[in-house]
C-alpha positions in Angstrom: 0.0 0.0 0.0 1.3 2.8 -1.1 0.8 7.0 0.8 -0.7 9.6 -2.4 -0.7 13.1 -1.7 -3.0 15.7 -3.0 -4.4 19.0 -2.8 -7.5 20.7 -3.9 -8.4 23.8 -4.9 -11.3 25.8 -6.1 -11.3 26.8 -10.1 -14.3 28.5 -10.9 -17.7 26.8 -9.4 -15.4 23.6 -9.4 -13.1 22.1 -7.1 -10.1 20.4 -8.8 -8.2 17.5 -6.7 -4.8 16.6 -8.1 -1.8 13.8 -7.2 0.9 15.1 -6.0 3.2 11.7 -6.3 1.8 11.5 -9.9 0.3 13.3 -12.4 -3.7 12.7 -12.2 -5.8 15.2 -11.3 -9.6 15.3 -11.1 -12.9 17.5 -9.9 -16.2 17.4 -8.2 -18.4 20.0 -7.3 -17.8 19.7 -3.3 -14.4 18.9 -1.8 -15.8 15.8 -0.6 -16.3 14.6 -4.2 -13.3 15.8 -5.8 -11.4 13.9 -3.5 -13.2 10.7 -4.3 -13.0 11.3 -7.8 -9.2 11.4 -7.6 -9.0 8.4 -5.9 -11.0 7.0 -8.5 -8.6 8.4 -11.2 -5.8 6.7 -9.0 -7.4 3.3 -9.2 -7.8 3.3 -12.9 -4.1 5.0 -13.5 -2.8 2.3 -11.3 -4.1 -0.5 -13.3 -1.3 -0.3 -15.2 2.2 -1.6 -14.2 3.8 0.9 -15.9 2.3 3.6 -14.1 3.5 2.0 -10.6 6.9 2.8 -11.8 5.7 6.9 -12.2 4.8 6.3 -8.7 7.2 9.5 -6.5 7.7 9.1 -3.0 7.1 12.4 -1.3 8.1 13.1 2.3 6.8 15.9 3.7 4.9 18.6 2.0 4.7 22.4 2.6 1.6 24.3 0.7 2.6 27.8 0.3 1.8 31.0 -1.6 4.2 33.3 -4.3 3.2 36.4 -6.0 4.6 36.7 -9.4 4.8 39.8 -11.3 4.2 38.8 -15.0 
């Protein structure tokens, strides 16, 4: 059993889940279900071996903030 990461934000009326060990993301109208959609999303990425090799292990996380003039 392996520990996935994630965050979710809020883009638009949506709220968008995505993987922080790989790169699957996903969305759902409450937190609640973008989280289980991800993990949905996880099950079917995972269903291939070669994705289990993609697979980042990933410590400790920090969630921070920059502002970028561009």
């Amino acid at each position: 059993m392996k520990t996935l990461k994630y965050v979710i934000f809020k883009e638009g009326k949506h709220f968008v889940s995505q993987c922080l060990n790989v790169d699957v993301a996903s969305f759902g109208a409450s937190v609640e279900e973008a989280a289980k959609n991800l993990k949905e999303a996880l099950d079917l990425y995972f269903e291939d071996d070669q994705a289990k090799l993609k697979y980042r292990k990933i410590q400790d996380t920090t969630v921070g903030e920059l502002s970028l003039r561009f």
